[in-house]
C-alpha positions as CSV (number, residue, x, y, z in Angstrom):
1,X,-10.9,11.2,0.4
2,X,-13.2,8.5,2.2
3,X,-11.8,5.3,0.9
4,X,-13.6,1.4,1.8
5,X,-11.3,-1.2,1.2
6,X,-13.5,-4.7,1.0
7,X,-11.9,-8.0,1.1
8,X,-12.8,-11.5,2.3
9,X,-9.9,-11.6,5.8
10,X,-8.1,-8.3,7.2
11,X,-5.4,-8.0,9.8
12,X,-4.6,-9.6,12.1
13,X,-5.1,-12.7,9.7
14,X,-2.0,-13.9,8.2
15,X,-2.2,-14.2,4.2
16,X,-1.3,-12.9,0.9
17,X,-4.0,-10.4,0.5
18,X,-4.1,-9.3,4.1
19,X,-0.4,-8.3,4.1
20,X,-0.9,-5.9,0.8
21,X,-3.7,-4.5,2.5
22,X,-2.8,-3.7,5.4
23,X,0.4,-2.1,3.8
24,X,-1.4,-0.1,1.1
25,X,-3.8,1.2,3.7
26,X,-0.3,1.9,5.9
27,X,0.7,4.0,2.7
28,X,-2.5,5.5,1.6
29,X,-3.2,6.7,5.4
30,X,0.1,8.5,4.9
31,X,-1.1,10.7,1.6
32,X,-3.7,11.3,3.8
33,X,-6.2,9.3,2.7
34,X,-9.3,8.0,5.6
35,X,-9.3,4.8,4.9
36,X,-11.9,2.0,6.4
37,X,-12.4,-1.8,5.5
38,X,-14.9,-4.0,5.5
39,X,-13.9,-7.8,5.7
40,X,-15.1,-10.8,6.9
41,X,-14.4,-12.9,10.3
42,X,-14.6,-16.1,11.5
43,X,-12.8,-15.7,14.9
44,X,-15.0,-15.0,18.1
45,X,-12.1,-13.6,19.6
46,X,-12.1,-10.0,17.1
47,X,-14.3,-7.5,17.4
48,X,-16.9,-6.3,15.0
49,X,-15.8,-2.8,15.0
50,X,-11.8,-1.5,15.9
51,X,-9.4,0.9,15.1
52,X,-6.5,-0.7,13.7
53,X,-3.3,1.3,13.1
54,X,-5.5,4.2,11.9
55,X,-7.9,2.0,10.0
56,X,-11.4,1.8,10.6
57,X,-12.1,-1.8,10.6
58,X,-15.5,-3.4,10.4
59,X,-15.8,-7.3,10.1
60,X,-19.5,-8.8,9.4
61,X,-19.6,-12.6,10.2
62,X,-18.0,-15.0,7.8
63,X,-18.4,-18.3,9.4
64,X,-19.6,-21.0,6.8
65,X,-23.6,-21.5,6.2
66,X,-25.9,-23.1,4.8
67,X,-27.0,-20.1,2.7
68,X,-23.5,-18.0,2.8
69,X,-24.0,-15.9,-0.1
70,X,-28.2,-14.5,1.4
71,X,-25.6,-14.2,4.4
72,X,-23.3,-12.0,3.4
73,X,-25.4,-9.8,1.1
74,X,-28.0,-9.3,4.4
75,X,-24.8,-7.8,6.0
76,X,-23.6,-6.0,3.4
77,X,-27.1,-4.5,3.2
78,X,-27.2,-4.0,7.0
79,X,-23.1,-1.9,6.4
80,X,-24.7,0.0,3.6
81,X,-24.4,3.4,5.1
82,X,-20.6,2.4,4.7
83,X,-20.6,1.7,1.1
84,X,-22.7,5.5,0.2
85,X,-20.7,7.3,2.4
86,X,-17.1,6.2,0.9
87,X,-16.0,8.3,-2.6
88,X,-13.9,5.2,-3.5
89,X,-14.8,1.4,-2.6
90,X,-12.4,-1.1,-3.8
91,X,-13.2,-4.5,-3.3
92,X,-9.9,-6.9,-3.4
93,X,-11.3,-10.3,-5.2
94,X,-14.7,-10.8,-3.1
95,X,-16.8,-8.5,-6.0
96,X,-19.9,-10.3,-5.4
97,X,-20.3,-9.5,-2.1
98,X,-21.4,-5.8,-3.2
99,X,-24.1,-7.2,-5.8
100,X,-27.5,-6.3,-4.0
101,X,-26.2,-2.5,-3.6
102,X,-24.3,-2.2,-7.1
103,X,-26.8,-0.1,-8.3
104,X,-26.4,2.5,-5.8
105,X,-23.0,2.6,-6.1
106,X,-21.5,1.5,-9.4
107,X,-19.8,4.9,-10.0
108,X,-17.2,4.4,-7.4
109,X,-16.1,0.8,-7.3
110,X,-12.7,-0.6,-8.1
111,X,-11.2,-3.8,-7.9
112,X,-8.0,-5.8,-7.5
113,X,-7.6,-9.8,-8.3
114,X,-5.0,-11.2,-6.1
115,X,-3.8,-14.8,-6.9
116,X,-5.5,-17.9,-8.2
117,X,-8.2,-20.0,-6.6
118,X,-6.6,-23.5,-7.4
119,X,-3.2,-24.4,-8.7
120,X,-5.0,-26.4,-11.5
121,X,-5.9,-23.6,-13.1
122,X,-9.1,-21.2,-12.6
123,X,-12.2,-23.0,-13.2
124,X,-15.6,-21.5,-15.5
125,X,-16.8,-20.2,-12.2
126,X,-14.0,-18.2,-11.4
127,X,-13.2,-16.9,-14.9
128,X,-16.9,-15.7,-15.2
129,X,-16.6,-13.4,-12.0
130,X,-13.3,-12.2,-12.8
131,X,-14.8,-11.1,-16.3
132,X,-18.2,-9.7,-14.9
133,X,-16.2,-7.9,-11.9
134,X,-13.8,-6.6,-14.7
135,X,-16.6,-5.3,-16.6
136,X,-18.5,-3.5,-14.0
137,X,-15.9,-2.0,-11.9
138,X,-15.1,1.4,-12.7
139,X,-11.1,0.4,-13.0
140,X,-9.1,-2.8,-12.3
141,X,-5.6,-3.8,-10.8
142,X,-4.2,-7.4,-11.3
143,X,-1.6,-9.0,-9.2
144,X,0.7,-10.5,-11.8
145,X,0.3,-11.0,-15.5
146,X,-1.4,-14.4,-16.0
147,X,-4.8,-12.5,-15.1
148,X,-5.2,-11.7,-18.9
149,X,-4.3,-15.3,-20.3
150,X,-6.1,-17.5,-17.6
151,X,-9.4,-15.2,-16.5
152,X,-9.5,-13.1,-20.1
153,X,-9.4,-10.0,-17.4
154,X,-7.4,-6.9,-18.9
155,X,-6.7,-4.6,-16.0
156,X,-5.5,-1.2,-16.0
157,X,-2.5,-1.6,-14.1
158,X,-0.2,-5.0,-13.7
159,X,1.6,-5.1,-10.1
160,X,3.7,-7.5,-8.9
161,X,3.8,-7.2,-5.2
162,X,6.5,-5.2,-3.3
163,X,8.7,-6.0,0.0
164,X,8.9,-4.8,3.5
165,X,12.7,-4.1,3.0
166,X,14.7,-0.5,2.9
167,X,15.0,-1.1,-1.0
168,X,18.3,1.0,-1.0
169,X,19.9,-1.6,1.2
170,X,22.8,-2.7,-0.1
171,X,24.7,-6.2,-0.3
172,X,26.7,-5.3,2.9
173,X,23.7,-4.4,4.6
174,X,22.4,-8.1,4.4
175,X,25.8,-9.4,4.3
176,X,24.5,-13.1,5.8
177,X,26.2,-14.9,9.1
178,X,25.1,-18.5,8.6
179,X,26.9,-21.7,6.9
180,X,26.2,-21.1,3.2
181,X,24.6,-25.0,2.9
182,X,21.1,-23.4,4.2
183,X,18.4,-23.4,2.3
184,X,14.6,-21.6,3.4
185,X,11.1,-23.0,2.3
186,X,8.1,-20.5,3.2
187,X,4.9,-21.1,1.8
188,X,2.2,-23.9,2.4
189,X,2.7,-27.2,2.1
190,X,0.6,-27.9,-1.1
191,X,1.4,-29.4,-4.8
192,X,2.1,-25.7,-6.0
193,X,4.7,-24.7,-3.9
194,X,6.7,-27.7,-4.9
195,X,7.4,-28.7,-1.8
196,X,7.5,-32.6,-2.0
197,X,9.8,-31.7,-5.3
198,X,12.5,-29.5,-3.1
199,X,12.5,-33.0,-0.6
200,X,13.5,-35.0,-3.9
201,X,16.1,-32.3,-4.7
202,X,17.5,-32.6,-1.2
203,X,17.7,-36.3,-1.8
204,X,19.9,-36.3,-4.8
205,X,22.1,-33.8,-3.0
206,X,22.2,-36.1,-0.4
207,X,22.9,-39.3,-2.5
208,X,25.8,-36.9,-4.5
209,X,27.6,-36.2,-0.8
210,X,26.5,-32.8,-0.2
211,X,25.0,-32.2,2.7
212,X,22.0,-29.1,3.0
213,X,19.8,-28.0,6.0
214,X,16.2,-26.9,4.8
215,X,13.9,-25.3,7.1
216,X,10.4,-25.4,6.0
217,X,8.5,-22.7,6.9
218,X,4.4,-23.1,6.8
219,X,2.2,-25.3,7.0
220,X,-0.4,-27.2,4.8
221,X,-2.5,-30.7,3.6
222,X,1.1,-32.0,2.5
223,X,2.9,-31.7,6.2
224,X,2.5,-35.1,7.1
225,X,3.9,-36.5,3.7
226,X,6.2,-34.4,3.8
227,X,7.5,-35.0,7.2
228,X,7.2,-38.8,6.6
229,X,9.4,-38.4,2.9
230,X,11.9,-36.3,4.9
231,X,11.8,-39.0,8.1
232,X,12.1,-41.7,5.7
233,X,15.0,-40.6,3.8
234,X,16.8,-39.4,6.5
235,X,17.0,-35.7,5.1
236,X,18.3,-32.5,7.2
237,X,15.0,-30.8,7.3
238,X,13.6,-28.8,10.2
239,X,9.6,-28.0,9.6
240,X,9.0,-25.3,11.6
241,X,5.4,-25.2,10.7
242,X,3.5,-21.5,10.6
243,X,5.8,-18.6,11.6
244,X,4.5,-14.8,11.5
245,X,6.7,-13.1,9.1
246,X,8.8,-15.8,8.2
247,X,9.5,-14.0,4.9
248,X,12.0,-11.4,7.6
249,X,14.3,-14.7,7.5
250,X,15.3,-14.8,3.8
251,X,18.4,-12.6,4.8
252,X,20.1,-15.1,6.6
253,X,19.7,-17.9,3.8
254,X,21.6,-18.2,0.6
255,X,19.0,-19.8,-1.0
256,X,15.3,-19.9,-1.1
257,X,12.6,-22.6,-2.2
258,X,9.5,-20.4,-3.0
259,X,6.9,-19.8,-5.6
260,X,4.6,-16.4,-4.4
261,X,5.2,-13.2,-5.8
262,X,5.5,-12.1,-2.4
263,X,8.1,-14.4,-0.7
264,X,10.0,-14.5,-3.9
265,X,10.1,-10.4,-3.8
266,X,10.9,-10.4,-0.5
267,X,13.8,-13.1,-0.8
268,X,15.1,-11.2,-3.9
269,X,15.3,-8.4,-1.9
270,X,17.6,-9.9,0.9
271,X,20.0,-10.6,-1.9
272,X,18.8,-14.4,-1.5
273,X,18.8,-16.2,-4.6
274,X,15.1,-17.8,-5.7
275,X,14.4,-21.6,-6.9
276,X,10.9,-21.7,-7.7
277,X,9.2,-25.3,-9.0
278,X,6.0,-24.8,-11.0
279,X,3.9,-28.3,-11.2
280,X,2.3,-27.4,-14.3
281,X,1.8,-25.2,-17.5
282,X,-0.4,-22.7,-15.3
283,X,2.1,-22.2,-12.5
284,X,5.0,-21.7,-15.0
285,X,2.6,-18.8,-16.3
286,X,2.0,-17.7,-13.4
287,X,5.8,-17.4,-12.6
288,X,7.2,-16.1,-15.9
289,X,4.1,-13.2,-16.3
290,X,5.7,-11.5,-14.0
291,X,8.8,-9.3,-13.1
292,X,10.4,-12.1,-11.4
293,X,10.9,-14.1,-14.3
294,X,14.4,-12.8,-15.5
295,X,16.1,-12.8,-12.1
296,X,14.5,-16.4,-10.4
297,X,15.5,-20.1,-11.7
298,X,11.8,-21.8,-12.4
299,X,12.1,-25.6,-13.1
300,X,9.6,-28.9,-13.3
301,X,12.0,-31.2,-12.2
302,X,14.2,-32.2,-8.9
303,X,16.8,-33.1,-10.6
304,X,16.9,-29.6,-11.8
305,X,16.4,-28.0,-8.6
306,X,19.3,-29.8,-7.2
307,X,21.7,-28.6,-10.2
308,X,20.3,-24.9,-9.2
309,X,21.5,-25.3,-5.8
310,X,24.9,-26.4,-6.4
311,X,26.0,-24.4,-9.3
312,X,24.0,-21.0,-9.5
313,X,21.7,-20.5,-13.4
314,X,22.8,-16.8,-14.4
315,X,19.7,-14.9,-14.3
316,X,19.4,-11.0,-14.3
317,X,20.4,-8.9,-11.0
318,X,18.1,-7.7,-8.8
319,X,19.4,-3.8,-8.9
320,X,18.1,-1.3,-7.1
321,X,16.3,0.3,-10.0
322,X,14.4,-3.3,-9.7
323,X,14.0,-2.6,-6.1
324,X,12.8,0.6,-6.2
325,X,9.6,-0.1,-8.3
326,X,8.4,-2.7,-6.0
327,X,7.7,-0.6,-2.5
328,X,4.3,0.0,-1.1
329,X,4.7,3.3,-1.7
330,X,5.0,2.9,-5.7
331,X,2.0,0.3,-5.3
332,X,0.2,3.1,-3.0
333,X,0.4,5.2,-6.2
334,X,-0.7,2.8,-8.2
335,X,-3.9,2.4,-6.9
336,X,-4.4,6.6,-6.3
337,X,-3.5,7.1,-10.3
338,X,-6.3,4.4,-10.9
339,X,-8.9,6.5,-8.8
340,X,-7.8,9.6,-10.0
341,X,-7.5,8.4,-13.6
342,X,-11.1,7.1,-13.7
């Protein structure tokens, strides 16, 4: 089956969406699916057209305009022999970049919604395209349960994300060799992912006599604030800034600050124990409408978070029955039930 994966970036970009690409498509190609994707580019230094671990991939020029939207959809009309010749096209978010050919081909268009534009909360904007996308797509996936409350969206199937990790590993398999005072932060350095709230908690823990290392991976609007709190205070923090597959680290760490479904599936899975701050009501959601919610401590306050650190909450265990629904290859099947189904 001829299957056209759109979305917005593609390998090698580094992001939450490009990563569960690129691994479904690593899955899919394995049932023997021919996969291609379309996806946008904004770096000179890609080509338009490559093969890319057995992925056609063909990138049309994102770049900001003046008129971005006539932009895209002149491309997307220039690709269009790529859109009628697929049997399946499933877009991932960017829905409204197929709009001038829907017509043509309505019957064979899916759609996943990742995560959230803003950590505010979606806005009337986003919610409308989510609910017309929803609507005209033949079948849906969501990433996470908040999809329904927040964009009014019910999908087909509910996934949570999954992790690069041999999920039959076992606890002496990532048996950790480092001081047990270490504590990881990936993500970027925005209000969401708590990060100026982890500095606070490091504080207090500082101020009560205990003294933890935190190495911040990512990087973000807050770095310099966050740098300056950490300078200021005198904190043991290392910002390492943007490292490729940082999330391959969480096995050497006891504990881990984080707050995506992916980094907090992929610390789970190296038997590192999860501390995730949520900002606000929508974040909390976000957190607790998922899988994660029984076996991560989620908290609004430093305070809190510094408690969590020192004396473990008692949440569920991350079994391997857990571990076993969240691989690519149960997400791979996911989406081929969908197509099949519809």
């Amino acid at each position: 089956m001829k299957v056209l994966q759109i979305s917005q970036y593609y390998s090698p970009r580094v992001g939450g969406v490009e990563k569960h690409l690129s691994r479904l498509n690593r899955e899919l190609i394995k049932q023997g699916q021919q996969i291609s994707v379309l996806t946008g580019n904004d770096d000179p230094q890609l080509a338009s057209q490559e093969l890319l671990d057995q992925v056609q991939v063909y990138r049309i020029d994102n770049a900001p305009a003046k008129n971005y939207k006539c932009k895209i959809w002149r491309q997307i009309i220039k690709n269009r022999r790529l859109l009628l010749d697929a049997d399946i096209i499933h877009i991932h978010d960017v829905f409204w970049w197929i709009i001038p050919l829907y017509p043509l081909i309505f019957h064979k268009i899916y759609i996943t919604f990742h995560g959230y534009e803003s950590g505010d909360g979606p806005s009337n904007k986003a919610i409308f395209w989510h609910k017309l996308a929803n609507k005209l797509a033949k079948g849906s996936i969501a990433i996470g349960g908040f999809h329904v409350k927040y964009y009014g969206t019910k999908t087909d199937y509910v996934i949570d994300g999954a992790s690069d990790h041999d999920k039959t590993t076992n606890n002496k398999a990532t048996q950790r060799k480092t001081a047990p005072k270490k504590i990881i932060f990936v993500g970027r350095l925005v209000s969401e992912s708590g990060i100026l709230s982890y500095l606070q908690a490091l504080q207090i823990l500082q101020d009560q006599g205990e003294d933890y290392h935190l190495d911040v991976f990512g990087n973000g609007p807050l770095m310099t604030q966050a740098q300056k709190y950490a300078q200021q205070k005198q904190l043991n923090v290392t910002f390492h800034g943007f490292v490729a597959d940082a999330e391959h680290l969480f096995r050497q760490y006891p504990i881990a600050f984080v707050s995506s479904y992916l980094s907090i599936c992929e610390a789970l899975s190296q038997n590192c124990r999860v501390i995730a701050h949520y900002p606000n009501q929508f974040i909390k959601d976000y957190l607790s409408m998922s899988i994660y919610k029984d076996y991560i401590f989620m908290t609004d306050s430093a305070q809190k978070i510094a408690q969590a650190v020192i004396k473990a909450p008692v949440v569920k265990t991350f079994d391997n029955q857990v571990r076993q629904s969240l691989t690519w290859s149960t997400i791979a099947q996911s989406y081929q039930d969908l197509w099949q189904k519809k």
